[in-house]
N, C-alpha and C positions, 0 to 999 in steps of 0.2 A: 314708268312702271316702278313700282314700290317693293322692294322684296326683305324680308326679317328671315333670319337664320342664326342656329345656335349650335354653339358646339362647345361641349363641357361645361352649362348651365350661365352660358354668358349669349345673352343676345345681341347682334349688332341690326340695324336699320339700313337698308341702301336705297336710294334714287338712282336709277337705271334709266339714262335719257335713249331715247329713241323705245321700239317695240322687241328689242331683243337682247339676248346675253346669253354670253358662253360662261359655264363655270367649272372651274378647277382653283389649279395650282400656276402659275406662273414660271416659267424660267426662258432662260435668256433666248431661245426661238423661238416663244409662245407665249402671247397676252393673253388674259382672261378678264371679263366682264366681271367679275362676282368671284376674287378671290378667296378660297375655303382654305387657307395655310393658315392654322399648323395641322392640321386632318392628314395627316399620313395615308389613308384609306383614300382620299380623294386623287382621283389620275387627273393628269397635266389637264388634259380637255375632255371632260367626265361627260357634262351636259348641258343640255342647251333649253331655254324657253323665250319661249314668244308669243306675242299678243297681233292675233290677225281677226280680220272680220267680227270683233266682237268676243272673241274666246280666246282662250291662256291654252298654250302647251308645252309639255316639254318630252324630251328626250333625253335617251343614254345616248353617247357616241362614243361606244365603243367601250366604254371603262372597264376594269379589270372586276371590281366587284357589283358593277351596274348599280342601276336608282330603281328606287321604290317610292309608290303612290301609293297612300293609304296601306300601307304595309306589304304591296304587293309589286313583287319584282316588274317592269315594264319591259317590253321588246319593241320598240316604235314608238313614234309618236302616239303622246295621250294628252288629250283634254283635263283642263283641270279648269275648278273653280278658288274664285280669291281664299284664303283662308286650307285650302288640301294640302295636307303634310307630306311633303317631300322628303324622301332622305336619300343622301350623298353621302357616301362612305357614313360616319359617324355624324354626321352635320345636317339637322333638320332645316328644313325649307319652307315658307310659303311665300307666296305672293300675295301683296295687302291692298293694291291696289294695282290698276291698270296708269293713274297719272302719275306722271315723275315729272 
């Protein structure tokens, strides 16, 4: 899975091997797939996406100021397509691809 995210008008590019990832912040109890530091707004394990049967999803777990899809706060698992804006604390999200 391919995922582009920006935070403070700087984009970076990831390969995400396998169909999933956690994203936050890191510290020394907690790995994260798709680290979002220096986002102060993003919690340690904010949210999660994955690629099953053909579709993208993802989730809040749990974060302190949750995720938005297309500008709209999420409560649960949502479906997204390649290219849907994500946002994590101050840090925009899409997924650009299903291969990594």
């Amino acid at each position: 899975m391919q995922v582009s995210y920006k935070f403070k008008n700087r984009w970076v590019v990831r390969q995400i091997p396998g169909d999933q990832a956690i994203i936050g912040r890191p510290n020394a109890s907690q790995s994260v797939d798709i680290d979002l530091s220096p986002d102060t707004t993003v919690s340690r394990v904010h949210a999660r996406i994955w690629f099953v049967d053909g579709h993208h999803w993802v989730e809040d777990l749990g974060s302190r100021f949750g995720t938005e899809v297309n500008g709209k706060k999420i409560a649960g698992p949502v479906q997204v397509q390649i290219g849907t804006s994500i946002r994590i604390g101050e840090t925009i999200l899409r997924i650009d691809s299903t291969e990594g």
